[in-house]
N, C-alpha and C positions, 0 to 999 in steps of 0.2 A: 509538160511532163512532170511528176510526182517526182520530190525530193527522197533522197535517202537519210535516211535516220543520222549520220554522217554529215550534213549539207551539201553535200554535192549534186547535182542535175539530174548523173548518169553515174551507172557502176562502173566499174572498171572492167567488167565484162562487153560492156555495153561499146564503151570507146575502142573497145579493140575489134568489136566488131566491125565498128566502120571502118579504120585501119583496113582490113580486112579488104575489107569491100575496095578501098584505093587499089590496095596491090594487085586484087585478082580484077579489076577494071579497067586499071592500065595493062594489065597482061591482056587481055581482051582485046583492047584497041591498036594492041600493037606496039605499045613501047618494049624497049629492051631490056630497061632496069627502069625502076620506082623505089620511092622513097616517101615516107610521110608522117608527120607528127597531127596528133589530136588531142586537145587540149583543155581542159576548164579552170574556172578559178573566182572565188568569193573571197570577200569582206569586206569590212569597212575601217574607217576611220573620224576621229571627231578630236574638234581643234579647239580647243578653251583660252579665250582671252580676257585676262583681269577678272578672271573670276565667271567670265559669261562664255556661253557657248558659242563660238563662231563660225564651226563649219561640223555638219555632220556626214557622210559619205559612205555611201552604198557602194559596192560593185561588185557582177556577176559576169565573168565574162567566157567566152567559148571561142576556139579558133579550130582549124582543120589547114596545115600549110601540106604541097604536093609539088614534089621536085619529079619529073619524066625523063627518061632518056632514049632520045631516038638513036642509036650507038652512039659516039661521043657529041651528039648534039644536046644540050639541054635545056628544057624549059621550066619553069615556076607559075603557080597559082595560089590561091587562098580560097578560102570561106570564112563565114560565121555560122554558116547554116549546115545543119548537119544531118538535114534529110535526104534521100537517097539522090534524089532527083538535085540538088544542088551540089553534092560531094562528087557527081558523077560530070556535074557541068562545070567541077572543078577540075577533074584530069582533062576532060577533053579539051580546055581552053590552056590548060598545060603543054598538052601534046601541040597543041596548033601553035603555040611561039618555040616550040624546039621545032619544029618544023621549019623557022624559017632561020634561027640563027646559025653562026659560023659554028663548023666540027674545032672541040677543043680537045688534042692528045693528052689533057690532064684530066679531064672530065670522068665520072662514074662513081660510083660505089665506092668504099668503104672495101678494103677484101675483106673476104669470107673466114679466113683461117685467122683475122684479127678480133672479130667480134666478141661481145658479150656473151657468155652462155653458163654462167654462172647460177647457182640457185636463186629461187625470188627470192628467200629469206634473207640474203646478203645485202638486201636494201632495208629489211628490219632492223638487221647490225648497225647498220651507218645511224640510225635512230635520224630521221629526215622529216619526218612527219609527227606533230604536236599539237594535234588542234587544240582553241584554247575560247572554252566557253565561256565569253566575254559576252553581257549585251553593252547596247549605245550606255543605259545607266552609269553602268560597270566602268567603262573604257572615259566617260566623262568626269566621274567620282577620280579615280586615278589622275586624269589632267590636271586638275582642280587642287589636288593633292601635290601636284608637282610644280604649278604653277606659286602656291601658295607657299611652300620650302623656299622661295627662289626669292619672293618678297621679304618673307622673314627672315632672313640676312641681315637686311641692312637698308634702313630709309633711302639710302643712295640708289636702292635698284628702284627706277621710278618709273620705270614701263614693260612693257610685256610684246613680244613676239609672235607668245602662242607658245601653249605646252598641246602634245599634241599626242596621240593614241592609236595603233593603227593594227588590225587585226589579218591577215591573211596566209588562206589555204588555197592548195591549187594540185591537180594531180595530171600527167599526160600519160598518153601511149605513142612510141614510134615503134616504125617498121619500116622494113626495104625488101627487097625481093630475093635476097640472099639468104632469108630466109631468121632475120632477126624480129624477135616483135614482142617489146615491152616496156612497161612503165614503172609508176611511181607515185607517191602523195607524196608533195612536202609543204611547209610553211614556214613562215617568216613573219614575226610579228616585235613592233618597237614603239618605244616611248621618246619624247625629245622635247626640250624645252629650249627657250632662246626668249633670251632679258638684255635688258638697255637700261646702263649703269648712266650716276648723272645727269647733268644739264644745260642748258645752252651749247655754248662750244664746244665744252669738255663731254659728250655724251659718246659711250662706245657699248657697243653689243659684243656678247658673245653665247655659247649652247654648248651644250651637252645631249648625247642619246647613248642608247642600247638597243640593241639588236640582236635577237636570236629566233632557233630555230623553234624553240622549249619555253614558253614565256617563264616558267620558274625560274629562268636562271635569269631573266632579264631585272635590272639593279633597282634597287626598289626609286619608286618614283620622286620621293623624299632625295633620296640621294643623288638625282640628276636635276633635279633644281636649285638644291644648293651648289651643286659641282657648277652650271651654267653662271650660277648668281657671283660666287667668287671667281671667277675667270671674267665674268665683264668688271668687277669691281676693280681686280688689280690691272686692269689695263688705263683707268683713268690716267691721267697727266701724259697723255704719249707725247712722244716729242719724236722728231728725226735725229736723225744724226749725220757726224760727216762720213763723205766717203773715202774707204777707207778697204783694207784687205785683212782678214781677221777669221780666225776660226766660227764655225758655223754648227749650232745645236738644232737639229730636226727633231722637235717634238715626235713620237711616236705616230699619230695620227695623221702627220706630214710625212713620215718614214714610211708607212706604208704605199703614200703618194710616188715615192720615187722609184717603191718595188714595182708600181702601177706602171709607170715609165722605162725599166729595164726590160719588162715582160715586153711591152710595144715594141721595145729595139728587137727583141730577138724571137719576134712571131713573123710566122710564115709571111704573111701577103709583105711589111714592109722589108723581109728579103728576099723576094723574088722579084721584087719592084728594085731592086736594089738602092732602100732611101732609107738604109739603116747606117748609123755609124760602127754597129757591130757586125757589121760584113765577114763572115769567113774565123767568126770567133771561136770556134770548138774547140777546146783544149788549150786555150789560152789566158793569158792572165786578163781578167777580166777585172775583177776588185780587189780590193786590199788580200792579202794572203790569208789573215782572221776571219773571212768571210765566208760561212757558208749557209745555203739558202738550198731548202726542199721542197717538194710536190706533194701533197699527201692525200691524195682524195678519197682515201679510205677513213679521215678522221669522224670519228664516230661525232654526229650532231651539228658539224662546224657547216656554213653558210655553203661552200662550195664542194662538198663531199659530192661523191656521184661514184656508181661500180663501173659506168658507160658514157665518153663524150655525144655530143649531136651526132654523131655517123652511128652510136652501138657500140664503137671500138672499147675496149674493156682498158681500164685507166688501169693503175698500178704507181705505190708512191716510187720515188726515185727524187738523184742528187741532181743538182740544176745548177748551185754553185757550189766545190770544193777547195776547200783551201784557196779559195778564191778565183779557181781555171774555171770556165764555160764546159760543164756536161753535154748540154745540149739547148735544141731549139721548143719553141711551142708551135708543133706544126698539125694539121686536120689532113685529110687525105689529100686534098686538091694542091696546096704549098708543097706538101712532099714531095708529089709525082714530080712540080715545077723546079724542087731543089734536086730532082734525084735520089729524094732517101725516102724513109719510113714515117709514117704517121708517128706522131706521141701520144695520139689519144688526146687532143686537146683541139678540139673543132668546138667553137662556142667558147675558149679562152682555158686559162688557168685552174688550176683547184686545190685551192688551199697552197697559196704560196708563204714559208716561213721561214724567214729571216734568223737564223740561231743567235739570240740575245745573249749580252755578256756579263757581266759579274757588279757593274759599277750600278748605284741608283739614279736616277737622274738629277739628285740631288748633288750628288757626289763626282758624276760628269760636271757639272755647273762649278764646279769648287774646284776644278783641273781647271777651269779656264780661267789665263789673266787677263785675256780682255775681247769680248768675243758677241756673238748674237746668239739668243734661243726665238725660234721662229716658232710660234704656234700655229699663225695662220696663212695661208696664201693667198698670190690672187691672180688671176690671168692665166691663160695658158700657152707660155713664152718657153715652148719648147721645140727645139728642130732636130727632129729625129736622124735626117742628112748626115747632120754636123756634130751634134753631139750639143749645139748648143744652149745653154740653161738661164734664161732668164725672165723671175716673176715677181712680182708685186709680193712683200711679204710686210707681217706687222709681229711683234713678238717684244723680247727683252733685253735688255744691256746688259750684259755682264762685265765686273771691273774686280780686280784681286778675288776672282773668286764667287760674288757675291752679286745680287741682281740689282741696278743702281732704277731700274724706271723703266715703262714703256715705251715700246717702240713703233712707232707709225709712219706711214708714207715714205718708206725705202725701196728698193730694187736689191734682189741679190741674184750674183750675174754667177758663170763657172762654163764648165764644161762636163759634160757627164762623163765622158768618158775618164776625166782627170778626179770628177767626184767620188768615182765608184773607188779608184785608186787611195786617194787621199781619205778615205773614213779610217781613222783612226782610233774612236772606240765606239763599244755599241752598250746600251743601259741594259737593265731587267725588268724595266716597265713596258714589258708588250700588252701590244691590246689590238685586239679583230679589227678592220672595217671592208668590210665584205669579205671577199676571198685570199685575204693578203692579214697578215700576222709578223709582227714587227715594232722592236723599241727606238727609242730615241735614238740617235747616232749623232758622231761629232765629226764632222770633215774639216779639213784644213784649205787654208787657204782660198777662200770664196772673194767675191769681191759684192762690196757694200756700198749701191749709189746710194746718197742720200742726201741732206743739206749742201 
């Protein structure tokens, strides 16, 4: 099929077409309700190391998913193939495994009177979609550019990881039988680089990237190799340390890891499984009382904006934490029906989750502490969502009166989350994106530090 002046396969006319074609085919066959997403999505990527090219990367991809409902039975299928005769051997191979599974009282749709129906231009507003006429040349010039920042530092940076370039657009249509049917273009496109300080023993890596929707606003590539080159540099000499119980600095980019983690405790599936340790937390003190944390998926541009989650249901921002009490859950229709309450319009996860940053720099959090850890990095995933309990591999910085005395390597830092959330005690003013979560550095008390 002929490309659109745009890059894309198909128009949007085109994908809704088939859409189309699901709904009124499963209505044909007999299903009760239908639902279905169709999908495409281009670009590439290309990897520069030490100056040479290492990986260049195509990709064009199309999908077609179709969820059936034979009354509260339901079945699932896919495609890649988006001709009539394979989209249509996609419902019926749908319809034949709801046919044989158990009836589920939570099963179905999305309701009707919760949907999207808002104007199309309200996905103009959110500004989602940036295509960014990059060739391979282009996107390797930049690598190259960012690679070579990251050397010129400093003789110490004596190896390379790969700075790297990665361009992608993508557009879908969803529908369901209730009479929702619409989509969208967005993109995502980022640069990253990652160096290895030193030699022999003493050798440590670290990276930097950027991430947006709008490549203008992505930092220029200059400035992410040097940012990667001084963060492997000041990590040389790491040492352990003893263990020990001491206040605890989560770098920003680690801050958003634990917003990553609060959101897990208080999504539908693990409180209906009941293997959350935030069981039954509505309206309860939840984090420190300075804490409060919003939803905003109306932010114009940001990674996870959307007017509609995966079901259609129309998003809307709202509080999630105030003064530190639990608002609410992040629940899609199917956890709702199982918890008894209402969708949030969050089927497919979060959107735009922001942590309200505080007044202090991170320099000047660093300067409150008398003796304490700043964790940049972590490792493992030593979390029990059950229990509450917290413990991962983490490498970062000593701090003593104040002041950073050397790096930190092969420690453990143990807590409880539940007693985490409580114990933050201040939050900085260096926030910074990574994915759909927005969020500074924060200071918790009382952690505890395996280490020597």
């Amino acid at each position: 099929m002929p490309r659109n002046n745009d890059g894309f396969s198909y128009s949007r006319d085109q994908l809704q077409e088939i859409a189309q074609e699901v709904l009124d085919y499963a209505k044909h066959r007999g299903a009760t309700a239908c639902e279905t997403d169709v999908s495409e999505g281009f670009g590439h990527s290309v990897t520069v190391r030490r100056g040479e090219v290492e990986t260049i990367e195509y990709n064009r991809d199309k999908g077609l998913g179709v969820s059936v409902y034979l009354g509260q039975r339901r079945g699932h299928a896919s495609s890649s193939d988006f001709s009539r005769t394979a989209v249509r051997a996609a419902v019926d191979a749908a319809l034949s495994i709801a046919s044989f599974t158990a009836k589920d009282d939570c099963a179905g749709l999305a309701d009707e009177k919760l949907l999207w129906h808002g104007p199309s231009s309200f996905t103009d507003d959110l500004q989602l979609y940036h295509p960014w006429t990059l060739s391979i040349d282009g996107a390797v010039d930049l690598a190259r550019r960012c690679e070579a920042s990251a050397f010129a530092v400093s003789p110490e940076i004596r190896n390379s990881e790969g700075a790297s370039v990665s361009r992608q657009e993508s557009q879908f249509i969803s529908g369901n039988s209730n009479g929702f049917l619409h989509g969208f273009s967005t993109s995502r496109h980022s640069i990253s680089c990652s160096v290895i300080a030193g030699e022999g023993e003493d050798m440590q890596r670290d990276d930097w990237y950027s991430s947006r929707r709008n490549a203008d606003k992505l930092a220029a590539p200059e400035e992410i190799g040097d940012y990667a080159a001084r963060r492997a540099l000041s990590r040389l000499g790491a040492r352990r340390v003893p263990t020990c119980a001491v206040p605890v600095i989560f770098e920003a980019p680690q801050a958003c890891g634990l917003l990553g983690s609060f959101v897990n405790a208080v999504s539908g599936g693990s409180l209906y499984r009941k293997s959350s340790f935030l069981l039954d937390s509505i309206g309860k003190q939840v984090f420190a009382p300075h804490i409060n944390i919003v939803e905003n998926p109306h932010l114009p541009g940001a990674v996870a904006s959307t007017p509609y989650d995966d079901e259609g249901v129309a998003t809307a921002p709202r509080d999630v934490i105030k003064d530190g009490v639990l608002q609410g859950y992040f629940l899609g229709s199917y956890s709702a029906r199982k918890l008894g309450m209402q969708t949030t319009g969050n089927a497919g996860g979060s959107h735009n989750l922001i942590l309200a940053p505080g007044k202090q720099s991170l320099a000047e959090m660093i300067a409150s502490v008398p003796r304490g850890l700043l964790v940049t990095e972590l490792l493992g995933q030593g979390v029990n969502y059950v229990t509450g309990d917290y413990s991962r591999g983490a490498a970062g910085y000593w701090i003593e009166n104040g002041v950073i005395q050397y790096a930190v390597q092969e420690i453990t830092i143990a807590g409880n989350m539940r007693d985490m959330f409580h114990n933050i005690v201040a939050l900085g003013n260096d926030v910074i994106v990574r994915g759909g979560k927005q969020a500074p550095s924060m200071l918790i008390e009382g952690m505890t530090i395996a280490g020597a």
